[in-house]
N, C-alpha and C positions, 0 to 999 in steps of 0.2 A: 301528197303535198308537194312533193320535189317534182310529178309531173308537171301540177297545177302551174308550180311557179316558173319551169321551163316552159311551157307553153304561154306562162303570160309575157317571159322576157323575150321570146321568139317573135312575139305580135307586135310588142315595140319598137325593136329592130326592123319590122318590116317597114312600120308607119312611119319612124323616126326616120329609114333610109327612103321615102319619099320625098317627106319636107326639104330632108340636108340638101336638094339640087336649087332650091327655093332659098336656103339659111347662105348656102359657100356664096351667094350673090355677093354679101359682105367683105371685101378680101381688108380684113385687119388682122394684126397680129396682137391678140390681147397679151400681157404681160404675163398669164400663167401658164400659155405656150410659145414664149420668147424664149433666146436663147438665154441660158445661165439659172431656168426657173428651177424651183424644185420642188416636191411635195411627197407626203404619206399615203399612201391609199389602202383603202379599208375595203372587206366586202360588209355590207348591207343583209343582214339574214334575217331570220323571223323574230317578228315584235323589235324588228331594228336593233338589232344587233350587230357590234362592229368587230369584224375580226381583220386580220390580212388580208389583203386584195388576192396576193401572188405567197405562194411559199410556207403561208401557216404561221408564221413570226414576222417576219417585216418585210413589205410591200416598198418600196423606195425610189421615185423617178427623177431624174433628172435631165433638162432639155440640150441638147448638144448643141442645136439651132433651130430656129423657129418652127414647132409644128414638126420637130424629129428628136426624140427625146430614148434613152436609154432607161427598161424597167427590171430592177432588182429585185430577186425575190427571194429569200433567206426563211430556211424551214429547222426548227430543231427539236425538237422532244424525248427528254429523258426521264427515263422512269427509274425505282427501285424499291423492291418490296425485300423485304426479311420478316423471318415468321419463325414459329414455335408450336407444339404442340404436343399432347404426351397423351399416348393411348392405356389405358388397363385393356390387357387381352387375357381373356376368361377359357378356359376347355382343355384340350390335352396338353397345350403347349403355353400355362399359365405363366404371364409376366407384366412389362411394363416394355413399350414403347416408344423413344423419345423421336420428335420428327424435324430438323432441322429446313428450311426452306430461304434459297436467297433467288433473284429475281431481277435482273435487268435489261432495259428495254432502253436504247438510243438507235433513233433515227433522224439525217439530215439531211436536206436538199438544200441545192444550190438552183437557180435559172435567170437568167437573160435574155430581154428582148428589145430589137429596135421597134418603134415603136413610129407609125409615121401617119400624121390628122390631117383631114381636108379640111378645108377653110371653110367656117360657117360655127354659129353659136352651136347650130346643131347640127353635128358632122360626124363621120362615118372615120375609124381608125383601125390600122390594121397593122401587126408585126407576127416577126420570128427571133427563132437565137433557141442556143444550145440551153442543157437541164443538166443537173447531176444529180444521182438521191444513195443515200447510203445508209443499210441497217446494219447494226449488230445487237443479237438478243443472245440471254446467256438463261438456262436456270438451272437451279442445281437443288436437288432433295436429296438429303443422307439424313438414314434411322438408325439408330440403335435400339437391337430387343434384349431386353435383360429378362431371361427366365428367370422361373423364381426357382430353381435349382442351382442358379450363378452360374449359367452357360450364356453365353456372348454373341449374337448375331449383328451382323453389321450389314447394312443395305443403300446404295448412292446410287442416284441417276444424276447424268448431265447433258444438255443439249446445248447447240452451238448452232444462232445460226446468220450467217451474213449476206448481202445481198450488195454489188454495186450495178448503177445504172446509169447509164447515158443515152442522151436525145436530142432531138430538135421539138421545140413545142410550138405553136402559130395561135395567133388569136387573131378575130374581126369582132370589132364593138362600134355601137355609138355612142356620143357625148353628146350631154349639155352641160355649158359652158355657165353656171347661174353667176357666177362673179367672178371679179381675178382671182377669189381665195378658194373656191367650192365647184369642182365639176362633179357630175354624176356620171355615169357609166352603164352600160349595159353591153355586156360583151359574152362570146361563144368563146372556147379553146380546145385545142386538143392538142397530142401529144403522139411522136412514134418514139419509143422508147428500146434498147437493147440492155439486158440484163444479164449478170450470171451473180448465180447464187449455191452457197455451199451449205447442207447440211448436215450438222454433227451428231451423233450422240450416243453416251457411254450408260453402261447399265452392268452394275457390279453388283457381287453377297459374297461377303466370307462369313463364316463358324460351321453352320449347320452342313451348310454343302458350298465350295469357291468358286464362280464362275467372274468372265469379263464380255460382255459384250458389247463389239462398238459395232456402228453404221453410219456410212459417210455416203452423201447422196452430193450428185455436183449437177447445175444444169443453167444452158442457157436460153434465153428466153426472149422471144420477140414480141413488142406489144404494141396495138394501137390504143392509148387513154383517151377516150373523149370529156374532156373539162367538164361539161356538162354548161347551159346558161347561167351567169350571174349578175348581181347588182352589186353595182362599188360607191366610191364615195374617195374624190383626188382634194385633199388638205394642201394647198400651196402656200409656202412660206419661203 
């Protein structure tokens, strides 16, 4: 499905960038890429679906001067799970279990782009500008086993693990312009990205026999992301 529809947004971009030499004939400057404009933009996904244009959480543009406009793209997601569970264990080492689990998950990006349109209802747009993305995930399971003789086992794992990045991102799209309040979009992006990421993790038992085990892994990491095609959807207000 995600070929299907890169392939069909790729066909549009072609056709759309033949028209735009025919559309920039128009040189006006509509009021939703005038200087001081500003809008939401959404992407467009299956069964019309609208999420963030840029970033996962809010897509946000604002024009500097005509037909050159700055696009914000604000990403956050936080998660957190806690949990509970209690085994009966049956055989030589008859007892009870208890299993303690907590769980967190925050990741954010930041990115910026100038963002610069040619003239024409249906015209051809293209920018860059720097990205930042930053993870930290935590999880932690601790057991207690309770023989049923009243001997004590105690069991905790912890992992840690963080990630920051930085980058320059670029996109090429076209527009159409359907009113001063509604443009649509179809736009390519990609992304070279620099990363270092650290990870942690602790693995302990005391009663039965005491050990501690940690490993810490560090690495940096160079990446090209390709955006992949998509359809948007610019709200001017």
């Amino acid at each position: 499905m995600k070929a299907a529809c890169s392939a069909l947004l790729a066909v549009i971009l072609l056709a759309v960038a033949g028209a735009q030499a025919i559309a920039a004939e128009a040189d006006v400057s509509p009021l939703a890429l005038s200087k001081g404009a500003q809008a939401l933009q959404f992407q467009v996904g299956y069964n019309f679906n609208l999420s963030a244009f840029e970033g996962g959480t809010l897509s946000y543009e604002r024009f500097l001067r005509d037909r050159f406009s700055l696009r914000l793209g604000i990403g956050a997601n936080t998660d957190y799970e806690n949990g509970h569970r209690t085994i009966q264990v049956e055989g030589d080492r008859q007892g009870r279990l208890g299993v303690d689990m907590d769980n967190w998950h925050n990741q954010y990006s930041l990115s910026c782009q100038l963002i610069s349109y040619r003239k024409g209802t249906v015209a051809l747009y293209y920018g860059a500008g720097p990205r930042i993305t930053y993870t930290n995930d935590q999880w932690q399971d601790g057991s207690i086993f309770v023989r049923n003789d009243g001997a004590i086992e105690a069991f905790y794992s912890t992992s840690w693990f963080r990630s920051f990045g930085v980058g320059m991102g670029a996109t090429l799209g076209v527009q159409w312009l359907v009113s001063e309040r509604f443009r649509f979009h179809a736009e390519y992006g990609t992304a070279v990205m620099y990363a270092s990421t650290e990870d942690k993790r602790m693995n302990g038992r005391t009663g039965y026999e005491n050990f501690l085990e940690t490993v810490i892994e560090k690495a940096d990491r160079f990446q090209i992301q390709p955006g992949g095609a998509k359809l948007g959807l610019s709200v001017t207000f």
